[in-house]
Backbone as JSON, one array per atom type, in Angstrom:
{
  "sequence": "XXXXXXXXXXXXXXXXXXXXXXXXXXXXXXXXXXXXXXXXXXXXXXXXXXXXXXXXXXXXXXXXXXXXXXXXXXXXXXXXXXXXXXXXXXXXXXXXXXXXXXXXXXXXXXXXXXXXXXXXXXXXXXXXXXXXXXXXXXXXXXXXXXXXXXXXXXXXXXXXXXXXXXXXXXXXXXXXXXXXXXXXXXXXXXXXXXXXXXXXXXXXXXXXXXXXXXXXXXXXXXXXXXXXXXXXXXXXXXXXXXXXXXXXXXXXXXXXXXXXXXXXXXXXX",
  "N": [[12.52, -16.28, -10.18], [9.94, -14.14, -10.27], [10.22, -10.02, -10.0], [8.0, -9.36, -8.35], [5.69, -10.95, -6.54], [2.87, -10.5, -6.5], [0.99, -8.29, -8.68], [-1.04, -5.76, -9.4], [-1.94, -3.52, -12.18], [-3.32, -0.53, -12.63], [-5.76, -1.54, -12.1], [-9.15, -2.16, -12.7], [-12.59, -2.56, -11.26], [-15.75, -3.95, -11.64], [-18.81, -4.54, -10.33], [-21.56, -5.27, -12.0], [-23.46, -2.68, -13.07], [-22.32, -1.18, -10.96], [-19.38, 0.18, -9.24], [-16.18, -1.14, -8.15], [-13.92, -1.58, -7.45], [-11.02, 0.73, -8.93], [-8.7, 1.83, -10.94], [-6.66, 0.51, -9.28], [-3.25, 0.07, -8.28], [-0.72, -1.79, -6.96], [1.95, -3.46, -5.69], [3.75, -6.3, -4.66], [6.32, -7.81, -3.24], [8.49, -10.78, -3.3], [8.71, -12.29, 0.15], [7.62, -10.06, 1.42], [5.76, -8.95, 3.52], [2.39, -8.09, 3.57], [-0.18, -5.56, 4.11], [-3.59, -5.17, 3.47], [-5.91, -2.66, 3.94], [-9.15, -1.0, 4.73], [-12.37, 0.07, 5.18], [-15.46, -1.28, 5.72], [-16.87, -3.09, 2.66], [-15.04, -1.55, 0.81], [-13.36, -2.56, -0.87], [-11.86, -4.63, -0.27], [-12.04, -7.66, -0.12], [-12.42, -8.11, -2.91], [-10.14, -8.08, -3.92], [-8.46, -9.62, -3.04], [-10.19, -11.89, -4.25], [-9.51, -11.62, -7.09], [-6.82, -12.16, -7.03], [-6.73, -14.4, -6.78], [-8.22, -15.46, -9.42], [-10.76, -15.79, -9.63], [-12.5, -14.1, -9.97], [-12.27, -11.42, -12.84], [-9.84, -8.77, -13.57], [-11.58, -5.89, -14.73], [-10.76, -4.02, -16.46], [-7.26, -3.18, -16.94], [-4.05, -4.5, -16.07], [-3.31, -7.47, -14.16], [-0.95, -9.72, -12.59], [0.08, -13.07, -11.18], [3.11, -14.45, -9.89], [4.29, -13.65, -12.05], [2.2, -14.73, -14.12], [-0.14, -13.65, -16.44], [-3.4, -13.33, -14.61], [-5.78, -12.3, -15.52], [-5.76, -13.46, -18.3], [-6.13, -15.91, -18.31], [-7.24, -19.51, -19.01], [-9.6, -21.87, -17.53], [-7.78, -24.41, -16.99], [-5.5, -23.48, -16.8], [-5.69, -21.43, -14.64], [-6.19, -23.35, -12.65], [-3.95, -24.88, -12.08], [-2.14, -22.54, -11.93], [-3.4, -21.9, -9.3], [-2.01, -23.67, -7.77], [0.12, -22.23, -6.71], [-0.9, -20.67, -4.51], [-1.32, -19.98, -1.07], [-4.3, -20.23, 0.96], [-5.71, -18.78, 3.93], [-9.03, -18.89, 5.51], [-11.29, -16.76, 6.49], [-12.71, -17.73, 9.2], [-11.08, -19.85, 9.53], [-12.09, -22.52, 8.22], [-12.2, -25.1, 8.07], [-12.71, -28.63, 7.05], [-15.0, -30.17, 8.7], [-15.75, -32.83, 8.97], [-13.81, -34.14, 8.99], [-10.37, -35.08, 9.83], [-8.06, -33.27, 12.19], [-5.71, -34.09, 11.05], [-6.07, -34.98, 8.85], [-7.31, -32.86, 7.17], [-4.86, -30.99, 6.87], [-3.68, -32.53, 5.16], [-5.27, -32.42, 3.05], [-4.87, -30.73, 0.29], [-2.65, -31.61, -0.44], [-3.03, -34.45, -0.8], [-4.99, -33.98, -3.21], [-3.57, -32.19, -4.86], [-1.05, -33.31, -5.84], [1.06, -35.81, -6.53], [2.02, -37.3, -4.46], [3.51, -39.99, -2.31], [1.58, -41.8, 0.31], [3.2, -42.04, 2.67], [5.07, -40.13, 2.33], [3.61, -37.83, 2.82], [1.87, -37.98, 4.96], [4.57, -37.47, 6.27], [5.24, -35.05, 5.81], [2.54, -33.81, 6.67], [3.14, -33.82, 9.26], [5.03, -32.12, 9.79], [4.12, -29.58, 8.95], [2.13, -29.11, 10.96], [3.84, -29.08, 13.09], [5.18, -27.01, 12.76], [3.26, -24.9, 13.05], [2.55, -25.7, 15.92], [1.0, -27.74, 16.42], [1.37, -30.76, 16.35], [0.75, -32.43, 18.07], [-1.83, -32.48, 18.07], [-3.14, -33.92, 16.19], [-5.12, -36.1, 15.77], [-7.33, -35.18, 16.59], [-10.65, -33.94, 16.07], [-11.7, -30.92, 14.02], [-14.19, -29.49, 15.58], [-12.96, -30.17, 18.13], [-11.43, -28.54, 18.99], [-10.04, -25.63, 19.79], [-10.38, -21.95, 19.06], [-8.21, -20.29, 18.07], [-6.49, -22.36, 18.05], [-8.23, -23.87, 15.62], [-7.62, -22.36, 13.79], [-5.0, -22.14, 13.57], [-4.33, -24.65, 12.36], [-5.77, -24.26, 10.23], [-3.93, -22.99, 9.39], [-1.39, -24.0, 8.54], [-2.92, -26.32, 6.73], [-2.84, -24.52, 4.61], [-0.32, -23.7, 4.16], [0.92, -26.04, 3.25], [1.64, -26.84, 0.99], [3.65, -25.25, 0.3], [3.3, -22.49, -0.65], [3.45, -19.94, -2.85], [2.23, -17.39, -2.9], [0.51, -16.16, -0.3], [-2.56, -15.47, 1.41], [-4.6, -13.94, 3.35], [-7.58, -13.53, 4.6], [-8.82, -11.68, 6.86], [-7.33, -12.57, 9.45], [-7.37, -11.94, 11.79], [-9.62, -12.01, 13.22], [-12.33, -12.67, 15.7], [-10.24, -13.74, 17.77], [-8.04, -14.62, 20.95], [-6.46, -12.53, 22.89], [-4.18, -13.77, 23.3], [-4.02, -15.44, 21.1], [-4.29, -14.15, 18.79], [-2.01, -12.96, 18.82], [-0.15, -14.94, 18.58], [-1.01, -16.07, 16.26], [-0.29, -13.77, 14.44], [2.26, -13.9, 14.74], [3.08, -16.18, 13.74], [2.43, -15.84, 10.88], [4.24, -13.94, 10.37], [6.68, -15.21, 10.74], [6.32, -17.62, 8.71], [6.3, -16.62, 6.37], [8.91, -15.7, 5.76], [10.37, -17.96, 6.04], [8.99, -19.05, 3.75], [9.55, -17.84, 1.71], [8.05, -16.29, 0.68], [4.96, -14.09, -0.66], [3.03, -12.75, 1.27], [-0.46, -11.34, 1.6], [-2.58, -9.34, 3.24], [-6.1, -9.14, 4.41], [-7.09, -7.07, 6.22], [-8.98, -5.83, 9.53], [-7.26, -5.07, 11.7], [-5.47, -2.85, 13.57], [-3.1, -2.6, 15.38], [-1.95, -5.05, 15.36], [-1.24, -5.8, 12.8], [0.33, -3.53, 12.27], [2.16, -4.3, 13.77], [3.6, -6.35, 12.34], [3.61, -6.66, 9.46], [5.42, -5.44, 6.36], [4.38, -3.14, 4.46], [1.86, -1.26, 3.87], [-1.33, -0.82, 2.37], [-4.36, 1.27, 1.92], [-7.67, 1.46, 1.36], [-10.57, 2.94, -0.14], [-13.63, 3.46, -0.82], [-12.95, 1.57, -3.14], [-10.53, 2.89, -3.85], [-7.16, 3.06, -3.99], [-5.96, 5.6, -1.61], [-3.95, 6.23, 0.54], [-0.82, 5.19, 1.17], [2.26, 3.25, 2.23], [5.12, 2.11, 4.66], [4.99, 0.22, 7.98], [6.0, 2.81, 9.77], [5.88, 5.06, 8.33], [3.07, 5.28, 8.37], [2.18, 5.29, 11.35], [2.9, 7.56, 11.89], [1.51, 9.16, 10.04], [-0.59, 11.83, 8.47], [-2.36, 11.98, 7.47], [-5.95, 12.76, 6.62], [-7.74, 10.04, 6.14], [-6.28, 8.22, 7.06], [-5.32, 8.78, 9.3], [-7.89, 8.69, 10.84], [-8.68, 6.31, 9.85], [-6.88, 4.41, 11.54], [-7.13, 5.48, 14.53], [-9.51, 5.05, 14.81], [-11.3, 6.74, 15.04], [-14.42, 8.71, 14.83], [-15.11, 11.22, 13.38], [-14.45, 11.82, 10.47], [-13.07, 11.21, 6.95], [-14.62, 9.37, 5.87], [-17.61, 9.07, 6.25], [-20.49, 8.69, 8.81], [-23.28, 8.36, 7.78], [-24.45, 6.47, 4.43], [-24.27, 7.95, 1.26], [-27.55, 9.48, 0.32], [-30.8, 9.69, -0.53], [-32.89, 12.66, 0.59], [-33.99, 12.49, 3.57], [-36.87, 13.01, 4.21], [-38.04, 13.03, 2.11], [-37.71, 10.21, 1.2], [-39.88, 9.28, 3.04], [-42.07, 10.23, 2.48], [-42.47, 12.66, 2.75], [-43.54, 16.28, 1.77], [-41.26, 19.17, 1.89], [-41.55, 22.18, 3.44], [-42.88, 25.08, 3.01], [-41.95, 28.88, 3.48]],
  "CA": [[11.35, -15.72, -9.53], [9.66, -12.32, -10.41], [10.35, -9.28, -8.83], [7.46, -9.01, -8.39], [4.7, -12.5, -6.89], [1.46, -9.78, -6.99], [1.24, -6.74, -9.09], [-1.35, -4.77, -9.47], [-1.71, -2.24, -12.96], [-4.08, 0.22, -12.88], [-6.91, -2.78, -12.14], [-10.72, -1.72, -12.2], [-13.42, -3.76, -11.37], [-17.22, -3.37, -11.04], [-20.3, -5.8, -10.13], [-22.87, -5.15, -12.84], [-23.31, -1.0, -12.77], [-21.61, -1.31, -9.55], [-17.94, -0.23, -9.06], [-16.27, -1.53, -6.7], [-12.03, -1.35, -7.63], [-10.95, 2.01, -9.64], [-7.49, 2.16, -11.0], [-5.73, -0.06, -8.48], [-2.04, -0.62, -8.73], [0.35, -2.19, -6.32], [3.36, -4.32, -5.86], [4.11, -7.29, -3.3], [7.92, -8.46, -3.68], [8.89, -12.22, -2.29], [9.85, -12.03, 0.86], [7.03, -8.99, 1.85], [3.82, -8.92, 4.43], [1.0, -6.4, 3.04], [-1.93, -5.57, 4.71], [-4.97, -4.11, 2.55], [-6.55, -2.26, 4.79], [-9.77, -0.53, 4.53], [-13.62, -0.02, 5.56], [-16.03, -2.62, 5.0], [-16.72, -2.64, 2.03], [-13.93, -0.95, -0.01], [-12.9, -3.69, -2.15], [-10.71, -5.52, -0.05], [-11.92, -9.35, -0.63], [-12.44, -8.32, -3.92], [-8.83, -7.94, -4.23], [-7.93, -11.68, -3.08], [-10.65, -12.94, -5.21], [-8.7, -11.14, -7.92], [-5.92, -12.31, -7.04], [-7.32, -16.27, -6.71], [-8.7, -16.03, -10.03], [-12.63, -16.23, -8.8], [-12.84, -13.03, -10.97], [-11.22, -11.07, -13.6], [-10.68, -7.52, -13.8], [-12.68, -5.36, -16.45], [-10.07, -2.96, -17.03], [-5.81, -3.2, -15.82], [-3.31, -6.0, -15.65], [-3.06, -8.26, -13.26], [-0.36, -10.92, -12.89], [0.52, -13.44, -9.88], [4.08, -14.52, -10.01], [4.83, -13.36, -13.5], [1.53, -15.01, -14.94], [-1.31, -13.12, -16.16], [-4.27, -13.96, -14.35], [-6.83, -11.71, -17.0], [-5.92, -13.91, -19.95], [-6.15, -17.68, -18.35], [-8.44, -20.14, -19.14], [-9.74, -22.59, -16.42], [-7.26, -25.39, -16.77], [-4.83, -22.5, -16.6], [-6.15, -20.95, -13.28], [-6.2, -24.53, -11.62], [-2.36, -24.24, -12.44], [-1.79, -21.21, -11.12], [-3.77, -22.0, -7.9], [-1.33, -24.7, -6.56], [1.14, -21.38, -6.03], [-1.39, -19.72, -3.8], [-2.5, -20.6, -0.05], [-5.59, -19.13, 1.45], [-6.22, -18.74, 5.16], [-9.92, -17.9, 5.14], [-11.62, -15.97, 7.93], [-12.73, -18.99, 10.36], [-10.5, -21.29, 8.96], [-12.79, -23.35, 7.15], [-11.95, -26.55, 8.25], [-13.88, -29.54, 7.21], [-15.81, -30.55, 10.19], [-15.73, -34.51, 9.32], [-12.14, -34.91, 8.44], [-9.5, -35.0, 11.45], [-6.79, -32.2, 11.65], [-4.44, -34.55, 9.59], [-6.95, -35.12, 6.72], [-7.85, -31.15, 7.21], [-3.75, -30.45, 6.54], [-3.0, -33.48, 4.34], [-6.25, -32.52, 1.56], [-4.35, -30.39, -0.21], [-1.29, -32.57, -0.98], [-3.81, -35.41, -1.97], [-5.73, -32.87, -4.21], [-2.88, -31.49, -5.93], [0.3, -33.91, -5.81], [1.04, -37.38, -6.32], [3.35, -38.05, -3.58], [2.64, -41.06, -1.94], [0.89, -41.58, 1.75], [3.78, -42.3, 3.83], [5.89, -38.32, 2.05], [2.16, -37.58, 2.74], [2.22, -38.54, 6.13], [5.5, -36.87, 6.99], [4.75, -33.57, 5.46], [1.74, -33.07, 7.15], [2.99, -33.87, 10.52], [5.92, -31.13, 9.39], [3.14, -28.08, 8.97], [1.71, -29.44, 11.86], [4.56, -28.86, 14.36], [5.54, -25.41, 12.28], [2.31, -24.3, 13.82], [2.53, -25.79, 17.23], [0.28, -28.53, 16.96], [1.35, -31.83, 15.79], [0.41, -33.09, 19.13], [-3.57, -33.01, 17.78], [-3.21, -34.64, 14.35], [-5.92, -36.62, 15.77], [-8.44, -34.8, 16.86], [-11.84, -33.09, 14.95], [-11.88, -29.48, 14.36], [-15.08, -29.32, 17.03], [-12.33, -30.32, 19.69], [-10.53, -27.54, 18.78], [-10.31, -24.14, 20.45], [-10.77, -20.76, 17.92], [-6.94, -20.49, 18.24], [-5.84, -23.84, 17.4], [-8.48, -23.64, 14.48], [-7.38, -21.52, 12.89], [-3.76, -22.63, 13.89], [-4.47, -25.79, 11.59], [-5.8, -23.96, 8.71], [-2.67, -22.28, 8.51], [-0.65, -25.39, 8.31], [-3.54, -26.8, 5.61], [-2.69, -22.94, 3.79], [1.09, -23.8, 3.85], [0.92, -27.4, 2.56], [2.36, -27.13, -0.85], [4.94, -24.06, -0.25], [3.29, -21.38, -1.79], [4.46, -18.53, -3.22], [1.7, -16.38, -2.42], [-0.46, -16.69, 0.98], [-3.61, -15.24, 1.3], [-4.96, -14.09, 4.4], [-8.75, -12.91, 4.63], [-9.28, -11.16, 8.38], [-7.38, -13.43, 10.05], [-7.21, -11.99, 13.3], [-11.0, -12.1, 13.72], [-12.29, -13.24, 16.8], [-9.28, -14.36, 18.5], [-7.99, -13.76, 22.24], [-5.11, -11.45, 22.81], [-3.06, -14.69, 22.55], [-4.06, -16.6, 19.68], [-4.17, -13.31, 18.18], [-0.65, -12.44, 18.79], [0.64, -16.32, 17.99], [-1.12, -16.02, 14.41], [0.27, -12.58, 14.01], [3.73, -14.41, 14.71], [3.28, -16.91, 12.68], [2.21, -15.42, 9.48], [5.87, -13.34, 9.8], [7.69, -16.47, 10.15], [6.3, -18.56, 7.75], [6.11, -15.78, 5.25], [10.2, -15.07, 6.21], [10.58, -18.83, 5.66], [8.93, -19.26, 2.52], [10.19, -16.7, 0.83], [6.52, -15.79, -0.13], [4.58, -12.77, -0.55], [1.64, -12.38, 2.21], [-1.84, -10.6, 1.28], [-3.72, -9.36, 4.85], [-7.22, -8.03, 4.15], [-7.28, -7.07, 7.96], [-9.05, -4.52, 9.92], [-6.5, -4.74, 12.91], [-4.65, -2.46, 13.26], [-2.36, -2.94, 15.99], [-1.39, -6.36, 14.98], [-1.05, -5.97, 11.76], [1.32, -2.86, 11.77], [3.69, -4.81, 13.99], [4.22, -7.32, 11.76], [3.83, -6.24, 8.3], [6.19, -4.14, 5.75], [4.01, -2.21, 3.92], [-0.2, -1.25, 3.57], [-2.3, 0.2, 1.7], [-5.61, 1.82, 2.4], [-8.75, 1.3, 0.15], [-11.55, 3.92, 0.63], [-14.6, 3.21, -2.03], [-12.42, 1.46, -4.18], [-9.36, 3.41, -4.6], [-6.09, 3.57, -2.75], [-6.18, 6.16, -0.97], [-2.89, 6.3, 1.02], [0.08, 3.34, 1.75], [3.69, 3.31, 3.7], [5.62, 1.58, 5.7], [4.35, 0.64, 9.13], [6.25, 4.16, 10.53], [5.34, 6.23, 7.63], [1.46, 5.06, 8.55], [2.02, 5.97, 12.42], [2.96, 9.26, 11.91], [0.67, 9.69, 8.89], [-1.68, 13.4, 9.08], [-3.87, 11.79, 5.9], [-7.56, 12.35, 7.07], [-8.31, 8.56, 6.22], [-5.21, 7.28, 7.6], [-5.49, 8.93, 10.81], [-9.19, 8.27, 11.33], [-8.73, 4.82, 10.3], [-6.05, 3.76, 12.6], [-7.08, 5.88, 15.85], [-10.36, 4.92, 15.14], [-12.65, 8.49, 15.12], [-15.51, 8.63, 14.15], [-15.18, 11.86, 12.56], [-13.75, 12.17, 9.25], [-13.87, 11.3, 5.39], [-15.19, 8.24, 6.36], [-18.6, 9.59, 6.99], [-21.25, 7.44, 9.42], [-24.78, 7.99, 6.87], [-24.12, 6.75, 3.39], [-25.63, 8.96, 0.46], [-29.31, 8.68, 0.42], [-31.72, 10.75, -1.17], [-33.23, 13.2, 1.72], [-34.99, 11.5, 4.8], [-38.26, 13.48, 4.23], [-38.13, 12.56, 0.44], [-37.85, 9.01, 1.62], [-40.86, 8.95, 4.29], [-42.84, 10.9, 1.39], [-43.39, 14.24, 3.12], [-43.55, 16.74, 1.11], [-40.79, 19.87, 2.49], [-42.44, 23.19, 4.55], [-42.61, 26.45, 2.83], [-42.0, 29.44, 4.48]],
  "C": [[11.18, -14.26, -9.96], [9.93, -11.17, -9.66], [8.99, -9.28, -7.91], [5.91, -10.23, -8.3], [2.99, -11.65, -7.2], [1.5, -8.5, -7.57], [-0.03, -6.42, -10.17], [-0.92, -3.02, -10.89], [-2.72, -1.49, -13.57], [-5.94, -0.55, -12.91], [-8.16, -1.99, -11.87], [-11.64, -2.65, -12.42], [-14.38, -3.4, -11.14], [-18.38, -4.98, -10.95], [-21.23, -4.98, -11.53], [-21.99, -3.4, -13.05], [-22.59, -0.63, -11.66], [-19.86, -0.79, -9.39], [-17.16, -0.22, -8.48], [-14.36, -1.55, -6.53], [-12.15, -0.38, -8.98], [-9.44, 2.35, -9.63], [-6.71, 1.97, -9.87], [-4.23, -0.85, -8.81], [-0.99, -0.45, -7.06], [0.92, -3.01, -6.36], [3.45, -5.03, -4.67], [4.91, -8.01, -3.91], [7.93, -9.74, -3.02], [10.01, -11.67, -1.33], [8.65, -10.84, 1.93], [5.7, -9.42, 2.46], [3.46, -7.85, 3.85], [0.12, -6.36, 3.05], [-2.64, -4.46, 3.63], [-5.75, -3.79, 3.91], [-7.54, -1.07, 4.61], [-11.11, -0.49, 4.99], [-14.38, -1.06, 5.18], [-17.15, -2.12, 3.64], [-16.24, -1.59, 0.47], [-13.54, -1.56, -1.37], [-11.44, -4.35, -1.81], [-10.5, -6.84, -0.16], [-11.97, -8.99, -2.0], [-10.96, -8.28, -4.58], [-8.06, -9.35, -4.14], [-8.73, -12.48, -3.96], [-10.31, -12.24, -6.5], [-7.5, -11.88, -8.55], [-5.9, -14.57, -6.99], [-7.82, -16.35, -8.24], [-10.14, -16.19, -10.2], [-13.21, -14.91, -10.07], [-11.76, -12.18, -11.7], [-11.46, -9.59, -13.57], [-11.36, -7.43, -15.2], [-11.25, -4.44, -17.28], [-8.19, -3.27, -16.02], [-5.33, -4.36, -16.5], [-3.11, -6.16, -14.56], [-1.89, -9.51, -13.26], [0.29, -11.38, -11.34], [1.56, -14.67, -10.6], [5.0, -15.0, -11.86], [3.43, -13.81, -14.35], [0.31, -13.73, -14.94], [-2.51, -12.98, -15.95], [-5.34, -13.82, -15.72], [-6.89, -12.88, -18.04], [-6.14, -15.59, -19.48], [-6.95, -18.33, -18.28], [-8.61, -21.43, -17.44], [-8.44, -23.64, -15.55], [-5.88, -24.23, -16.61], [-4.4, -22.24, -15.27], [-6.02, -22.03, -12.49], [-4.47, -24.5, -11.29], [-1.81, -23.43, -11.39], [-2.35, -21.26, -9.54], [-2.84, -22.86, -7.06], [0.04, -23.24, -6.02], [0.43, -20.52, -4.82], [-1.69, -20.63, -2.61], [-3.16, -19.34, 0.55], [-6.19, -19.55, 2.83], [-7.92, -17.54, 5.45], [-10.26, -17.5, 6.73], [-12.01, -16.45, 9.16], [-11.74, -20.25, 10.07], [-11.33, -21.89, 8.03], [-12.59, -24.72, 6.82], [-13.14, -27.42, 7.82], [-13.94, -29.96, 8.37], [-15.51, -32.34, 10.21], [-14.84, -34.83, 8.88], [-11.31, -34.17, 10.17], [-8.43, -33.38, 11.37], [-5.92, -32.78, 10.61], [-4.9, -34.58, 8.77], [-6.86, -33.91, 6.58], [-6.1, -31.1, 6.35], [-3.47, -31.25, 5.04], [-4.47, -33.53, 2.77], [-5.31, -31.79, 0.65], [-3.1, -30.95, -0.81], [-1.67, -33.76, -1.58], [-4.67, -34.89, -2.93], [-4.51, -32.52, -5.35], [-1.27, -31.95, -6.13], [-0.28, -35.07, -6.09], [1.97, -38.26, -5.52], [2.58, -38.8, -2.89], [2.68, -40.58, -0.58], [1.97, -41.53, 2.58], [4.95, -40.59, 3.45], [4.59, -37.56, 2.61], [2.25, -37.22, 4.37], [3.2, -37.45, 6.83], [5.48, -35.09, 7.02], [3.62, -33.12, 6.25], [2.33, -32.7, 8.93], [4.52, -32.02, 10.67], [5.39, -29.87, 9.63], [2.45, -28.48, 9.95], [2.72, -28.56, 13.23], [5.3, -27.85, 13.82], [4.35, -24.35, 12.64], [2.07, -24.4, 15.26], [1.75, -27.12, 17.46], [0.12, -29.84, 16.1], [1.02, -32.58, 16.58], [-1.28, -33.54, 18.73], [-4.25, -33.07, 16.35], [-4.47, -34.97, 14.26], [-7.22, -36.56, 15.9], [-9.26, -34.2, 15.62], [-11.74, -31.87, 15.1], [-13.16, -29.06, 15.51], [-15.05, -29.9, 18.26], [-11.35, -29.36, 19.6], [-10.58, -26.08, 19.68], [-10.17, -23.01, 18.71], [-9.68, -20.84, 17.41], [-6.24, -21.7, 17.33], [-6.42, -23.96, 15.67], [-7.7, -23.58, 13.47], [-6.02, -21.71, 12.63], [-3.43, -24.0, 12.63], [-5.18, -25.8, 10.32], [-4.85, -23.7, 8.24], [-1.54, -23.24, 8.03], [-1.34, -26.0, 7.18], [-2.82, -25.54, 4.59], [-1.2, -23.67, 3.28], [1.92, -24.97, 2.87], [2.07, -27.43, 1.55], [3.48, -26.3, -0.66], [4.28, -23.05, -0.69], [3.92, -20.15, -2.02], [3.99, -17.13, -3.26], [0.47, -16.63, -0.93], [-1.2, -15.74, 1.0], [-4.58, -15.33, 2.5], [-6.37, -12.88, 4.32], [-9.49, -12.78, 6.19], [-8.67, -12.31, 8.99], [-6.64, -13.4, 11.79], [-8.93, -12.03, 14.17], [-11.69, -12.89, 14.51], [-11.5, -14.15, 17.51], [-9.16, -13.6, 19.43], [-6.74, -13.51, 22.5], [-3.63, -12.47, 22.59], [-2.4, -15.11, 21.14], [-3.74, -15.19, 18.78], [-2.87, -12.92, 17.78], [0.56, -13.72, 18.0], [0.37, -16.34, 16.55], [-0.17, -15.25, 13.62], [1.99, -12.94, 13.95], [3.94, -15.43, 13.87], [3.55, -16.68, 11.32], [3.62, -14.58, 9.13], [6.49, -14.59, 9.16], [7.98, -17.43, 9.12], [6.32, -18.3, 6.47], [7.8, -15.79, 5.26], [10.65, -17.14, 5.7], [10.17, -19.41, 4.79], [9.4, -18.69, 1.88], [8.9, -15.8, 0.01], [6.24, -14.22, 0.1], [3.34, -13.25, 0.44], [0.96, -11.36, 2.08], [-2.13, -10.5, 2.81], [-4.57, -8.52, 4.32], [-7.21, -7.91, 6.05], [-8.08, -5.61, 8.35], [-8.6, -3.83, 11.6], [-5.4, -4.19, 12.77], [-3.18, -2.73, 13.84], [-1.05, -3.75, 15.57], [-0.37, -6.47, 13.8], [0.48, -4.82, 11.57], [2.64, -3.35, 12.4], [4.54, -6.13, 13.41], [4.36, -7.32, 10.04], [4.89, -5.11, 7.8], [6.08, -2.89, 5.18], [2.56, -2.35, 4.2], [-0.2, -0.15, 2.94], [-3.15, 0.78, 1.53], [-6.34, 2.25, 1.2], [-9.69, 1.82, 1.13], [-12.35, 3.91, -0.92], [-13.74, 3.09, -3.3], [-11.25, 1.39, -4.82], [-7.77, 3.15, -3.38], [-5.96, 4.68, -2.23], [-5.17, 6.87, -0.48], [-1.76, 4.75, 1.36], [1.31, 3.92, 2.21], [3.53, 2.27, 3.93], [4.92, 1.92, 7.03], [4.61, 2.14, 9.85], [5.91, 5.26, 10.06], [4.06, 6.31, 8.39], [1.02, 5.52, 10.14], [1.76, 6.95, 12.86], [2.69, 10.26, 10.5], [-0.5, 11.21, 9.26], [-2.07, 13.31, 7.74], [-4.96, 11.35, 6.49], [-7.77, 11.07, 6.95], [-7.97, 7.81, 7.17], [-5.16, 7.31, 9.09], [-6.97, 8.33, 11.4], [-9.17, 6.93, 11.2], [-7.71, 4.03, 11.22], [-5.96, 3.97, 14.1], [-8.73, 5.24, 15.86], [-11.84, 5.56, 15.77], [-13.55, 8.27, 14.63], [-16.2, 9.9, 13.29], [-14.09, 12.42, 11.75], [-13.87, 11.97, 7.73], [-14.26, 10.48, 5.55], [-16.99, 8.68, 6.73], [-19.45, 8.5, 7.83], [-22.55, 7.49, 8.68], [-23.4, 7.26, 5.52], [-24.91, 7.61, 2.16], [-26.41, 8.22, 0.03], [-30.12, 9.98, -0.25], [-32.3, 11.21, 0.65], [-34.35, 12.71, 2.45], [-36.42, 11.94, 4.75], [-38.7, 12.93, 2.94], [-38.85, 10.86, 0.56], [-39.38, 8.48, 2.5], [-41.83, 9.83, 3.36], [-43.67, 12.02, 2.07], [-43.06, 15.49, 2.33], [-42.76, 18.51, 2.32], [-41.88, 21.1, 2.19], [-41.98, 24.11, 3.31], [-42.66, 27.57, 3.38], [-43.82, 30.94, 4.16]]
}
């Protein structure tokens, strides 16, 4: 295994004229939680769809667990995707498959083990989440909680070796919130995987992660350990974790001048 399942070298990325990642480099060891954490905005999904493959940078290396995404062709990238799971931001359950189909697509998608290893495995990531009791049910008998509870079990399926978590404390209640947030240690601590959090909780996130990093138009900004990041006195770091509303963070974004805009022509004296 690499030292090294995501790494980050000097990566820049832009939409069109647009640019939206600027000399981004970091490291996520097996074995490590690491929240991206940043404004909306920043270029924090663009960092998992980076890291999925969905896009390439323009400029940097990139490589997820020793491969290098940049250079791989499709049949490549399909490859490389059975090492990744991705817990997206509602879950993303199919609606007309049961929880067991929901867990058990991924193992008929990308294995050939038969129905009855099939079978046992799912009910496995099932009751490593809490809920092998509702194999049976439809995700719209589900609570938010549970949801999302049964994506993460679909996420885990295969083993991967990198997990991939996009906001996934978002609208949950101080429970479910806290049971996810426990999960994602454990299962990260029992895979031996690396864990991605684009998150913008802070709380949560710093009591269960090892490291973050803070993306501010683009760039990193500042990162630490959860204790470094507590007793951080970096304008971003503080404003983004107490939650001020004044600092480099401004609340306009730049605009050409509001009179300019409304086409009045400025007073002379």
């Amino acid at each position: 295994m690499p030292s090294s399942l995501v790494q980050f070298e000097n990566v820049s990325f832009a939409y069109g004229e647009r640019p939206v990642l600027t000399d981004v480099s970091l490291s996520i060891k097996p074995g490590q939680v690491v929240a991206i954490m940043g404004g909306s905005g920043s270029g924090k999904t663009t960092i998992l769809k980076l890291i999925g493959g969905q896009i390439q940078p323009h400029q940097g290396k990139l490589t997820v667990a020793g491969e290098d995404v940049g250079s791989m062709n499709e049949a490549s990238l399909y490859k490389m995707r059975k090492k990744l799971g991705m817990l997206f931001q509602f879950g993303a359950l199919f609606t007309d498959l049961s929880v067991f189909d929901n867990v058990a697509f991924p193992l008929r998608e990308r294995s050939n083990l038969p129905e009855s290893m099939i079978h046992d495995l799912v009910l496995m990531k099932l009751n490593a989440v809490g809920l092998r009791g509702v194999s049976d049910l439809m995700p719209s008998e589900l609570s938010g909680g549970m949801a999302r509870r049964v994506a993460l079990a679909r996420a885990i399926a295969l083993d991967p070796a990198v997990m991939l978590y996009d906001e996934p404390f978002t609208g949950l209640d101080p429970i479910s919130l806290a049971t996810i947030g426990k999960l994602i240690r454990n299962l990260n601590d029992a895979l031996g995987a690396a864990s991605v959090i684009v998150t913008h909780d802070v709380e949560e996130s710093l009591s269960i992660v090892d490291y973050v990093y803070f993306l501010a138009d683009g760039k990193i900004v500042a990162e630490g350990t959860p204790e470094q990041v507590r007793v951080s006195t970096h304008p971003f770091v503080k404003q983004f974790i107490n939650g001020e509303t004044d600092g480099p963070v401004p609340f306009h974004k730049p605009a050409a001048p509001y009179s300019s805009d409304l086409g009045l022509e400025p007073r002379h004296a």
